[in-house]
C-alpha positions as CSV (number, residue, x, y, z in Angstrom):
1,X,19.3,-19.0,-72.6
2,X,17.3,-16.6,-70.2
3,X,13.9,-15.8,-70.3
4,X,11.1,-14.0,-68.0
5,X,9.9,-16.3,-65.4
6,X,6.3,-17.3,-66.3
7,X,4.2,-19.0,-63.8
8,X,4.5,-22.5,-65.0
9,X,8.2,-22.1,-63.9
10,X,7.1,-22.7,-60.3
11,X,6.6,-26.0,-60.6
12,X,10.4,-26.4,-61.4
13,X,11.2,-23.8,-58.6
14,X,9.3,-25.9,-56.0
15,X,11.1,-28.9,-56.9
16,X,14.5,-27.4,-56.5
17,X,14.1,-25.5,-53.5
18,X,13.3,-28.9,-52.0
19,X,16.1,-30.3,-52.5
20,X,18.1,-29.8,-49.5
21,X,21.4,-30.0,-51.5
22,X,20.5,-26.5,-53.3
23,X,18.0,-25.2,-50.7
24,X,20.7,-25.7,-47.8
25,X,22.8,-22.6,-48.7
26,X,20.1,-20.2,-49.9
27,X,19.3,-18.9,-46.0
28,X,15.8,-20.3,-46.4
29,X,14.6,-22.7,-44.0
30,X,10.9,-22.9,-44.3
31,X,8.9,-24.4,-46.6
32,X,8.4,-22.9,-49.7
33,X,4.5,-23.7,-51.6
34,X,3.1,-22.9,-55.1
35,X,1.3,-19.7,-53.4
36,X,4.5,-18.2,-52.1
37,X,6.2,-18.8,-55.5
38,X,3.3,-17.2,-57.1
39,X,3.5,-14.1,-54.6
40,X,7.1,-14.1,-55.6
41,X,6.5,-13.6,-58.8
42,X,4.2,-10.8,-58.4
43,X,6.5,-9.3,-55.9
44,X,9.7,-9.2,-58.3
45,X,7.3,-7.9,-61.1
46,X,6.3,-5.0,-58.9
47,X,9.6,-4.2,-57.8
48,X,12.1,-1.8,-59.2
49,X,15.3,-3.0,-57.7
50,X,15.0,-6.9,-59.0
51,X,14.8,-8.6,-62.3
52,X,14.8,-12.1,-62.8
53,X,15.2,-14.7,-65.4
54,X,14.7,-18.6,-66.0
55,X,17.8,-20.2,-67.6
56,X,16.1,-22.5,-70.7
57,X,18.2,-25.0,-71.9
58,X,17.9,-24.2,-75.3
59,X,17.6,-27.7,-77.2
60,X,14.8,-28.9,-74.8
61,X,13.5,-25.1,-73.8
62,X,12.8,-27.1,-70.4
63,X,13.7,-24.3,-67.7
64,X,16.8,-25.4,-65.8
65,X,17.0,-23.1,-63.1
66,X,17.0,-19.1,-62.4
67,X,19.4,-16.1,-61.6
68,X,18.6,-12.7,-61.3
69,X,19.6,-8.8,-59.9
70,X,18.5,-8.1,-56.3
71,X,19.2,-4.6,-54.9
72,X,19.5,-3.2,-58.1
73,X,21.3,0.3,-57.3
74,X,20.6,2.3,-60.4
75,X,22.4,5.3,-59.1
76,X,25.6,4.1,-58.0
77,X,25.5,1.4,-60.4
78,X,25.5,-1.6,-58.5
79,X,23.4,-5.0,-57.9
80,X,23.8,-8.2,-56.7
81,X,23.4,-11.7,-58.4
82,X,22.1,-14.9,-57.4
83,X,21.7,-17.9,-59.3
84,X,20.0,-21.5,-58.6
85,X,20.6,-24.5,-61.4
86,X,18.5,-27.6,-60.6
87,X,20.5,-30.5,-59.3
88,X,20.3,-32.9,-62.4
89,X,21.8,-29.9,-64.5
90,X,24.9,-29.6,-62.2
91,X,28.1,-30.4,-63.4
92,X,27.3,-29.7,-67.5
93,X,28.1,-26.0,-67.7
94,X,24.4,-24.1,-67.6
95,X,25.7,-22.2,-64.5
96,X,28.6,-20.8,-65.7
97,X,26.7,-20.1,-69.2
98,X,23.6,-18.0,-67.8
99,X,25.9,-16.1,-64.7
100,X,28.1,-14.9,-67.8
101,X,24.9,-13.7,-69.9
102,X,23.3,-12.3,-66.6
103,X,26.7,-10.4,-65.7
104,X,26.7,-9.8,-69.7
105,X,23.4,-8.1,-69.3
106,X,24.1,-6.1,-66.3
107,X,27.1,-4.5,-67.8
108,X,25.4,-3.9,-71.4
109,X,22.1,-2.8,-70.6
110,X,21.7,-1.8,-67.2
111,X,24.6,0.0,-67.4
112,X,26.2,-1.7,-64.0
113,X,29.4,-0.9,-62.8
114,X,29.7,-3.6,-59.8
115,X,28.2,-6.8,-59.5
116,X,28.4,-8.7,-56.5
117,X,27.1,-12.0,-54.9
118,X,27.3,-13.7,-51.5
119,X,28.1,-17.4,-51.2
120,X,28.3,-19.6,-48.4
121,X,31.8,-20.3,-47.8
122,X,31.2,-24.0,-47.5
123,X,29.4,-24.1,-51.0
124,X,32.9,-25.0,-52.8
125,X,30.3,-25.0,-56.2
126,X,29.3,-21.8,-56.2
127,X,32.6,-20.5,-55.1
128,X,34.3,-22.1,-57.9
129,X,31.5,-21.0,-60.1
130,X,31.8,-17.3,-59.5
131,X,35.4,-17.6,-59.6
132,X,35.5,-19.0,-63.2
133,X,33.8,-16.1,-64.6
134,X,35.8,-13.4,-63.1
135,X,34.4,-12.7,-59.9
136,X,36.8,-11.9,-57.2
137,X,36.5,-12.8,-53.1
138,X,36.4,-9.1,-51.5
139,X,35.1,-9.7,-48.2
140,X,34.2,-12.3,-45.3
141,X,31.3,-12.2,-43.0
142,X,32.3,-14.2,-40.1
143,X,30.0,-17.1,-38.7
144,X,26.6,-15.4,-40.3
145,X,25.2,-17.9,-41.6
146,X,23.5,-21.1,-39.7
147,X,23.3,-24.2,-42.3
148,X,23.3,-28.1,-41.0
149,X,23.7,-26.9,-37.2
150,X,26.6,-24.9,-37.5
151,X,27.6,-21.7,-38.3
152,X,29.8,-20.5,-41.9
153,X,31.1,-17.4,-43.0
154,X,29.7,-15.6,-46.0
155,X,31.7,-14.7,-48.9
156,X,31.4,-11.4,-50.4
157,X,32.3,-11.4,-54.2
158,X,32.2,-8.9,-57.3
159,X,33.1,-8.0,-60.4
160,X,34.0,-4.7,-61.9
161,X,32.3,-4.0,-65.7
162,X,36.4,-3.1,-66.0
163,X,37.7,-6.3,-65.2
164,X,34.3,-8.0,-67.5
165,X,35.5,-6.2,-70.3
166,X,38.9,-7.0,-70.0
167,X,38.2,-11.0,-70.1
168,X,35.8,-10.5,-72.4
169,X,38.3,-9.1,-74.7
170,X,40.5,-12.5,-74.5
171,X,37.8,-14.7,-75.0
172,X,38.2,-15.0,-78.7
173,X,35.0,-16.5,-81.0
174,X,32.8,-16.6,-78.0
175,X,29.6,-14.8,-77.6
176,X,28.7,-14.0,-74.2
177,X,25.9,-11.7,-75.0
């Protein structure tokens, strides 16, 4: 499930971002520390154009990871989505859970018509992710991005709220939101 993020949530953060295996494609490459998070926190609480959430596994309520809207574009009805799952939740199906309620979200209450996401086209995970529920590769940003001493091309992704509620209408007995 998604929540707010709460301030006890940066422990969790802090421990993922170091991992290199989920920090690597982010495009962060200095440290992160509990102050930062904390400013982050206040930052995206301030800010108009970003929303946030903490994906909960809901049996244990122990926060799994995040996802969110950045450059929320009210007007022309348009953000972007990220999403980080801590590494010991990989592989079990939480990702592709909270990007389908955070897409869900965006269509039904922030009235979005685009969503769209950039992924390191080395990051075969998140690729495969995005793909699975519905998003579609639009773009490529050649050589833009610098991870383990070499340059990769960014992918530029998106979904349409028609294309969402067209799958959502053949996924029978499932609630997405």
């Amino acid at each position: 499930m998604l929540r707010g993020v709460r301030r006890k949530d940066i422990q969790y953060f802090l421990k993922w971002l170091d991992d290199p295996e989920i920090s690597k494609p982010l495009d962060r490459y200095l440290p992160m520390s509990e102050i930062g998070e904390e400013n982050w926190i206040l930052e995206i609480e301030r800010k108009k154009d970003v929303i946030v959430f903490t994906i909960v596994d809901k049996k244990t309520r122990e926060p799994i990871g995040n996802c969110g809207f950045h450059k929320i574009d009210f007007k022309n009805q348009r953000a972007e989505v990220g999403i980080l799952i801590g590494r010991e939740y990989w592989g079990k199906g939480y990702g592709s859970e909270a990007l389908e309620l955070l897409i869900s979200y965006g269509f039904a209450q922030l009235n979005l018509n685009s969503i769209a996401s950039l992924v390191v086209s080395s990051n075969e995970r998140s690729l495969r992710l995005h793909k699975k529920v519905g998003f579609k590769v639009q773009g490529r940003m050649r050589d833009s991005i610098f991870v383990d001493n070499e340059f990769h091309d960014m992918l530029y992704l998106d979904i349409l709220r028609s294309a969402w509620q067209r799958r959502r209408a053949t996924i029978k007995n499932k609630t997405l939101f």
